[in-house]
C-alpha positions in Angstrom: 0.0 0.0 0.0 1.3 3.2 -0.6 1.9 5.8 1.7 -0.6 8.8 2.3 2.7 10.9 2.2 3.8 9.7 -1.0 0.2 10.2 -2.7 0.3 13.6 -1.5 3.5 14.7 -2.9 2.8 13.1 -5.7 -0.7 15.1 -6.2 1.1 18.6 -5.3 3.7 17.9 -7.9 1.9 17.2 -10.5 -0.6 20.3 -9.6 2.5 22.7 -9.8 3.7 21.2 -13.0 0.4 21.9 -14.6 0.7 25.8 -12.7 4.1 26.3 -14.6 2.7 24.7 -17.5 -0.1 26.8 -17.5 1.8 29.9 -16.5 4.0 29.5 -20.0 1.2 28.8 -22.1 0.2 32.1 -20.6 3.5 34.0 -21.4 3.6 32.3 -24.4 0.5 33.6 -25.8 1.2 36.8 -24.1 4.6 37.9 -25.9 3.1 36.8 -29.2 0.3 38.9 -29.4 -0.7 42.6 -29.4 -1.8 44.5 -26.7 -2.1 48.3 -27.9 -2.6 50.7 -25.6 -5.5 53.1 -25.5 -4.1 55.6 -27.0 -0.1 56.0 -28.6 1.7 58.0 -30.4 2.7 56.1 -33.7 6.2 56.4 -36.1 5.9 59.4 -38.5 8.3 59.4 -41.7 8.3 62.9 -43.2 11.6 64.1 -44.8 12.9 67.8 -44.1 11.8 70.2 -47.0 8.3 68.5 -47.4 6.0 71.5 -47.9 3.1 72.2 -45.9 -0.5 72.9 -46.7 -1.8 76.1 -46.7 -4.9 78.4 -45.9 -7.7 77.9 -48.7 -5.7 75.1 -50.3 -8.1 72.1 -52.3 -7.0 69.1 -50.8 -7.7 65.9 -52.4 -8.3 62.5 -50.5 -8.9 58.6 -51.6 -9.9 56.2 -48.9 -9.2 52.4 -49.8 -9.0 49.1 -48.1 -7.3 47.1 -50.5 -7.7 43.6 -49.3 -3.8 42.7 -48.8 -3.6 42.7 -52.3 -5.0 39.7 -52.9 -7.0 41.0 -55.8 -10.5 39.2 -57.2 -9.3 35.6 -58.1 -9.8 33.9 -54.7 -13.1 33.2 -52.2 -10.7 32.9 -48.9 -12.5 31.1 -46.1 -14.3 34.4 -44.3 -15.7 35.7 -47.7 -18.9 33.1 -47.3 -21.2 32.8 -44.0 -20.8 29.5 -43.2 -16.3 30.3 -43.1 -15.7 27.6 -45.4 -14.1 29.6 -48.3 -11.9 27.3 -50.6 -8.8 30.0 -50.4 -6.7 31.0 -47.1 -4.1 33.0 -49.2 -3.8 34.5 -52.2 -1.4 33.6 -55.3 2.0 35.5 -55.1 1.1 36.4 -58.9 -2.4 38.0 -57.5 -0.4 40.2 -54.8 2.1 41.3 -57.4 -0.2 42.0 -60.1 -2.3 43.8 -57.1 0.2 45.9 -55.8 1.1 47.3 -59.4 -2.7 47.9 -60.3 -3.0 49.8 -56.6 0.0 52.0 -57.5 -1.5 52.8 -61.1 -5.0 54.0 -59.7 -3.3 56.2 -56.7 -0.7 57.5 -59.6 -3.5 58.4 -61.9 -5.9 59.8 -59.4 -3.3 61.7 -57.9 -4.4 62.5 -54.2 -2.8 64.8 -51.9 -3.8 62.5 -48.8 -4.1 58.5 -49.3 -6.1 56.3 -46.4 -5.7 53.0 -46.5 -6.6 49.8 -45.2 -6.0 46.2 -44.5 -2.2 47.1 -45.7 -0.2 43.5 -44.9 2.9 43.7 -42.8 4.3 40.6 -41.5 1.4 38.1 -42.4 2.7 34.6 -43.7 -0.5 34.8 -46.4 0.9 37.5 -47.9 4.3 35.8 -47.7 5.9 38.2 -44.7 5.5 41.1 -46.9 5.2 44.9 -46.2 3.0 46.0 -48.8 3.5 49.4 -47.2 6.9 49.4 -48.2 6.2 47.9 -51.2 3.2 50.0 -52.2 6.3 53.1 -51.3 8.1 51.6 -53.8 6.1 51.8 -56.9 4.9 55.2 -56.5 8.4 56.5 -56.1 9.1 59.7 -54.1 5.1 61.0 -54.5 4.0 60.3 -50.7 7.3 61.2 -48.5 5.4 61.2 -45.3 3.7 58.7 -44.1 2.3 56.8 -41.0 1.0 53.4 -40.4 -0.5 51.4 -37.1 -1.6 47.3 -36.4 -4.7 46.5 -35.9 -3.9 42.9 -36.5 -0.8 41.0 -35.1 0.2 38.0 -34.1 3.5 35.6 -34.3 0.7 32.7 -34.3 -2.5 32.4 -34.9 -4.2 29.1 -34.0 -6.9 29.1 -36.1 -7.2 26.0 -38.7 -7.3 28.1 -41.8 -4.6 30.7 -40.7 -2.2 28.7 -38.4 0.6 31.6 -38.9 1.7 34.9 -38.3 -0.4 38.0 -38.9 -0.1 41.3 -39.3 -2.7 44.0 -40.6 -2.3 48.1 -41.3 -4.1 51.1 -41.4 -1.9 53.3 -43.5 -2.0 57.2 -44.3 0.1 58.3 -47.1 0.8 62.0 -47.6 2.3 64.6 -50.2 2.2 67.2 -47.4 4.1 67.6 -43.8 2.6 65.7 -41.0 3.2 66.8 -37.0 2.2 63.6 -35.9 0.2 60.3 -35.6 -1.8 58.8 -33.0 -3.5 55.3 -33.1 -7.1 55.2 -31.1 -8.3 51.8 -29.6 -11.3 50.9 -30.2 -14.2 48.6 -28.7 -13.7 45.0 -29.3 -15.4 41.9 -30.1 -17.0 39.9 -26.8 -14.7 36.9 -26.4 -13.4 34.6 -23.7 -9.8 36.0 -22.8 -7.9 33.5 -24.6 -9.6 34.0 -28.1 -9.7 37.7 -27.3 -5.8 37.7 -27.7 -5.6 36.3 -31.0 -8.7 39.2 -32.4 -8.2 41.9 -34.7 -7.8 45.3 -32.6 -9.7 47.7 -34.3 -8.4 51.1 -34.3 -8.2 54.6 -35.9 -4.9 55.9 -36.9 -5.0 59.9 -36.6 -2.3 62.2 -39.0 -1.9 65.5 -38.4 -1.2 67.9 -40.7 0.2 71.4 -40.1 -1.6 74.2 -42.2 0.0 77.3 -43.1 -2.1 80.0 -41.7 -4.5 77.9 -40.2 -5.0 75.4 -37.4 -4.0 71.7 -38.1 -5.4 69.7 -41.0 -7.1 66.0 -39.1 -6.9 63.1 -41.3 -8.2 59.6 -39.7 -8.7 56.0 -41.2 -10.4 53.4 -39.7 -11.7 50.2 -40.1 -14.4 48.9 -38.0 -15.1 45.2 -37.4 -17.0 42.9 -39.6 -19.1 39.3 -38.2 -20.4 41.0 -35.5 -23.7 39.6 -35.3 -25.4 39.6 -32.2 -23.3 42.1 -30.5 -23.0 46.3 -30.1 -19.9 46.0 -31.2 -20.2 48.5 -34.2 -22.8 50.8 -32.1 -20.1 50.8 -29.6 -17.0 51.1 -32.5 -19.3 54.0 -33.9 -20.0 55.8 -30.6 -16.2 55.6 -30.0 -14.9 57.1 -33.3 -17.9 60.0 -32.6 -16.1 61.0 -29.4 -12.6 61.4 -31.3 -14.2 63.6 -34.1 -16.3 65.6 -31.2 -13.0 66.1 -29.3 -11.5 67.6 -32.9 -14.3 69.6 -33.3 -13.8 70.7 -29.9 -10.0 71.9 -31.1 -11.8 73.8 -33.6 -9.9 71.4 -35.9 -10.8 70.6 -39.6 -10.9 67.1 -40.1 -11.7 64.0 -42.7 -12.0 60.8 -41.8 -12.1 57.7 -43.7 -12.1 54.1 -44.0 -14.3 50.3 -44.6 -17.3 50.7 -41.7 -18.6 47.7 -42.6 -22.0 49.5 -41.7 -24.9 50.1 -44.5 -26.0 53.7 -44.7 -29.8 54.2 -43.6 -32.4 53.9 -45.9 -33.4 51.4 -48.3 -29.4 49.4 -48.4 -30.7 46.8 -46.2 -33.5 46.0 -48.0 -32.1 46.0 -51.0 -29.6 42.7 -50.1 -30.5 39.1 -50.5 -31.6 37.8 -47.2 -27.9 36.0 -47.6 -25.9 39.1 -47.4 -28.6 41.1 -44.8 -27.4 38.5 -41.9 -24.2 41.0 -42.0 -26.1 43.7 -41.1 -28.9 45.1 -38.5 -31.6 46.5 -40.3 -31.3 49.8 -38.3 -27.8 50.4 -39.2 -25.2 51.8 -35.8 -24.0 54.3 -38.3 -26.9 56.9 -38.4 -25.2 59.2 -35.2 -21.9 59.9 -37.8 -25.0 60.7 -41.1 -27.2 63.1 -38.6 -23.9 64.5 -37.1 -21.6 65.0 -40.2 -21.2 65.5 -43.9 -20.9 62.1 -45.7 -19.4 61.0 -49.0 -21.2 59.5 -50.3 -23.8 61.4 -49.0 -27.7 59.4 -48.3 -29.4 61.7 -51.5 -26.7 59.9 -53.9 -27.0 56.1 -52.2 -30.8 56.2 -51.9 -31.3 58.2 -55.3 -32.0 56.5 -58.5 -27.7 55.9 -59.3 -27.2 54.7 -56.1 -25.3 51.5 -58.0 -22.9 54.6 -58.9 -22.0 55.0 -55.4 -21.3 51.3 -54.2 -18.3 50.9 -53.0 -18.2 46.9 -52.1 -17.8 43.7 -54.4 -18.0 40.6 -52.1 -15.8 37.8 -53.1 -19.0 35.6 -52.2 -19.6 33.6 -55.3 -23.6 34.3 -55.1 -22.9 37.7 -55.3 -22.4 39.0 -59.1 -22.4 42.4 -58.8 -21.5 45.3 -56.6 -24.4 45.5 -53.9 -23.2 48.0 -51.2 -21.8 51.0 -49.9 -20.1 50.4 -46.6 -17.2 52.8 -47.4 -17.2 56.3 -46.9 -15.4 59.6 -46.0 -17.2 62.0 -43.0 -16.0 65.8 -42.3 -17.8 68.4 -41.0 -20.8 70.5 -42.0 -18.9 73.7 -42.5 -15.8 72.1 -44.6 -16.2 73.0 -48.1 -17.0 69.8 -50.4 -15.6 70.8 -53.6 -15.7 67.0 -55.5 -16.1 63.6 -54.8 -16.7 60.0 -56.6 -16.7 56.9 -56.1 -14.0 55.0 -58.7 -15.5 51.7 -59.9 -14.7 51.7 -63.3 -11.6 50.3 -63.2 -11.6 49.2 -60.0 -13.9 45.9 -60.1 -10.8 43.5 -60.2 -8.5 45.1 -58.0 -10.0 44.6 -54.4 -13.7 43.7 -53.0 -13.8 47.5 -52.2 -13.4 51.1 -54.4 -11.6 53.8 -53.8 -13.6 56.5 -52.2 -12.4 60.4 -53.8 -12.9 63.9 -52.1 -11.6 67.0 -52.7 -12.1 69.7 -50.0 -11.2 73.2 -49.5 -9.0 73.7 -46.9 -9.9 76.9 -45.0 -11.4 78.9 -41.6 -13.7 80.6 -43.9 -15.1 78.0 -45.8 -19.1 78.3 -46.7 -21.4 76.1 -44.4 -22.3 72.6 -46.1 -21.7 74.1 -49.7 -20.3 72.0 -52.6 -18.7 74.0 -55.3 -18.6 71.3 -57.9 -21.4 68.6 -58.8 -19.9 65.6 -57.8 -20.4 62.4 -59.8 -19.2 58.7 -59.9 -16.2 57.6 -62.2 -18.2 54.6 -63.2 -18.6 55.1 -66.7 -16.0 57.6 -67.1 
């Protein structure tokens, strides 16, 4: 017979080696994921000599999330309902074709200001690549100042269709000097704390942009979250990206923000979608407060008037869905900041990511006339 003694040591050791087991597991999963702060100051690259924007000055802006680069040849796992995609990575052919079809439409549109999303950094489906360097590359010495912040990283993602590293950008890309960069946490998804480890971070990355003889120029990008059913989530993500732009409007700032909401505008969208695609959506859609509080591009004339195809801005890589459908991209500002044009570029776009690029110009300026638009804006579509 054994001795109590013996049993007992023999229970207490094995209890502690699951405690340090358990402990490194811990640490393990710890140092290999991210765990943003609030609120931080992000890297700014801007070389001496860039020039600064000025009093009254048009400024032009594109918003883009350009899917990694993986471009429209692929249905990866999350791009159906049911998660059982036939793709976890696109073709290194796809990326490279991609990227140079990105740099062609930002070359050719010209913007002062780019905003961009989903930018790959580090991500073993994208082959460890930073398409922000990358993307740099190609348009040559046209954006020297530039910012970027994670909202996605990882040195291991357990999930059976990613099993890797990841790594995920928002981007801002400028022609002018900017003062700095700040990345804003935002709500996330309800999870248990180990699955909440390995989640997407949602964020907005904030640029500031001196003005000469004026205050500071705001630009923002964001990307809320997607396959939030059942949650506040994107009421909360929304309320949250509210308080920033209050706070600038509180600075007596101009600002722009842009980015992929993932949130149908109000009126007749949701209706509109096969009861297939709705289940992505509430039918009272979490981003009215940012439509009854700001000026929207597009705004809800042009995506509940009779072109609102022209203003779509989303092409799922769902295989039951033929067509563009949506608008879930968009750029906000405020009432008194001078809209002088804006678009929505689908005409060559189709192939090149699931979303559009969304185009602005505004009129940089104290003085600018309240809610006017100088030029009739129109989409690219068929130009």
């Amino acid at each position: 017979m054994v001795p109590f003694a013996h049993v007992r040591r023999w229970i207490v050791g094995a209890l502690l080696t699951c405690a340090v087991l358990a402990a490194g597991l811990v640490a393990l999963v710890w140092f290999t994921t991210f765990h943003p702060a609030r609120r931080e100051q992000v890297a700014v690259t801007c070389p001496d000599g860039t020039p600064t924007v000025f009093c009254g000055q048009a400024v032009k802006i594109l918003t883009w999330n350009i899917q990694f680069m993986a471009g429209k040849n692929h249905v990866f796992f999350f791009d159906v309902f049911e998660g059982n995609g036939p793709d976890e990575r696109p073709s290194a052919k796809d990326m490279e074709l991609t990227l140079e079809e990105v740099a062609c439409v930002i070359r050719d549109e010209a913007p002062d200001i780019v905003l961009l999303q989903e930018v790959d950094d580090g991500a073993k489906r994208t082959d460890y690549q930073d398409q922000l360097a990358a993307l740099l590359h190609r348009l040559g010495e046209e954006y020297p100042c530039y910012c970027s912040a994670f909202y996605w990283k990882a040195k291991y993602v357990p999930h059976p269709r990613i099993r890797g590293a990841v790594g995920m950008k928002l981007a801002v890309l400028s022609k002018y000097r900017i003062r700095q960069a700040t990345r804003h946490q935002l709500a996330l998804m309800p999870a248990d704390a180990f699955r909440r480890q390995f989640m997407l971070k949602r964020a907005v990355l904030e640029a500031r942009l001196p003005v000469s003889g004026g205050r500071d120029f705001v630009v923002l990008c964001t990307h809320l979250d997607a396959f939030a059913q059942g949650t506040d989530t994107m009421g909360r993500q929304v309320s949250e990206v509210k308080v920033i732009l209050d706070g600038l409007a509180q600075e007596q700032l101009p600002w722009m923000i842009g980015g992929d909401f993932n949130l149908l505008p109000p009126g007749r969208a949701y209706a509109s979608l096969p009861a297939r695609q709705q289940v992505y959506f509430n039918e009272r859609t979490e981003i009215t407060p940012l439509f009854d509080a700001f000026q929207a591009v597009p705004g809800l004339e042009e995506v509940n008037g009779p072109d609102g195809t022209r203003w779509f801005t989303h092409f799922s890589n769902d295989p039951s869905v033929k067509a563009p459908d949506r608008t879930i991209d968009y750029l906000f500002m405020p009432k008194t900041l001078c809209l002088v044009e804006h678009h929505v570029r689908q005409r060559d776009t189709l192939r090149i990511s699931d979303h559009f690029p969304v185009v602005a110009t505004v009129e940089i300026g104290e003085n600018a006339e309240h809610g006017t638009e100088k030029t009739k804006a129109g989409s690219q579509m068929g130009m």
